[in-house]
N, C-alpha and C positions, 0 to 999 in steps of 0.2 A: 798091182802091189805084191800078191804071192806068187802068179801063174797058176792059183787053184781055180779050176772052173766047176767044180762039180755043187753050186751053190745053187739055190733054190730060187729060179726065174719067176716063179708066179707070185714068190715070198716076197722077191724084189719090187715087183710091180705092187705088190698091194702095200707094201712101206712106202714104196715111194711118192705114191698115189696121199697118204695121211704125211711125211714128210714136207712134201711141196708144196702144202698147205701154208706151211711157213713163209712162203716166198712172199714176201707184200706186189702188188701189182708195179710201184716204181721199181722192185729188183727185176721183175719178169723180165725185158728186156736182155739185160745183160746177165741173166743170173749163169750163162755156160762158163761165161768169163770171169766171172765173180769165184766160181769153184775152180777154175782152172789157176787161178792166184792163188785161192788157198790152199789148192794142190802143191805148186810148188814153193810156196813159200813154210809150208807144212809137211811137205815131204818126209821126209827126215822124222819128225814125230810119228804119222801114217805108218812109217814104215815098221817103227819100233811095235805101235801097236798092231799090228796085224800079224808083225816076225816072232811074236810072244805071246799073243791071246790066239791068234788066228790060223788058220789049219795047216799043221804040223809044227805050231809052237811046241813050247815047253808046258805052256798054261794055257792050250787050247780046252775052251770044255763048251761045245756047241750049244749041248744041254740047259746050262744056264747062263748063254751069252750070245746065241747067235748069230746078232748083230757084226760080230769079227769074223763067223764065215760067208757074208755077202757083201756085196761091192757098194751099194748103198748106206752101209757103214761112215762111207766117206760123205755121203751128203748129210748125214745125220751129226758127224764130228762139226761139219763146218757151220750146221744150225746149232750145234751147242755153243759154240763161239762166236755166233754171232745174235742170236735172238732164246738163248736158256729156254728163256720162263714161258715163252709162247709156243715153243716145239713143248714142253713138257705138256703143258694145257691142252695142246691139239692132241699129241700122243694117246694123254688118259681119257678123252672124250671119244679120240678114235680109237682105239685097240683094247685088248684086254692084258695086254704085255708090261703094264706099269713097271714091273721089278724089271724086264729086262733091258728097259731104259736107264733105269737106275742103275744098274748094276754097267751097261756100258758107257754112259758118265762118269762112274766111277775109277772105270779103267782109263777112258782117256784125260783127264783131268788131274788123276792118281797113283795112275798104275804102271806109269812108265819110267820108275827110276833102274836103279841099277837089278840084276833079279837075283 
């Protein structure tokens, strides 16, 4: 989505690790494909949010969002859209990061009109 690679691989795996949580065992199957649809059918949204919060936006601020500078981002947009209230619950029972789910919720959900 940016070509930024300089994002945090062990950060990714341990989100993704509490992310994937989300997945119910009927998506496990197809769930590559299930993101690759909302890739590109979301594209276009993805992109705004990553070209404006995400590393070398205008409104990059790592600090308190850095969910916009890793790639996982994307699995977490497509669990907001698809299953909220069960990635929030898994989120605050796994992590200590509650605001900064909040706060990228609020970006993608919110934050992408005109700037």
């Amino acid at each position: 989505m940016t070509g930024h690679t300089g994002f945090d691989g062990d950060l990714s795996q341990e989100l993704l690790a509490v992310v994937l949580k989300c997945v119910s065992a009927e998506e496990q199957d197809g769930y590559v494909r299930q993101l690759e649809v909302f890739v590109e059918e979301q594209g276009e949204r993805l992109s705004q949010l990553y070209g404006k919060y995400g590393p070398g936006g205008p409104f990059a601020d790592e600090d308190r969002c850095y969910l916009t500078h890793q790639p996982e981002g994307i699995v977490v947009c497509e669990r907001l859209d698809t299953v909220p209230m069960w990635l929030t619950a898994v989120w605050n029972d796994e992590t200590d990061a509650e605001s900064t789910l909040e706060r990228f919720t609020k970006l993608w959900r919110f934050g992408l009109g005109p700037s």
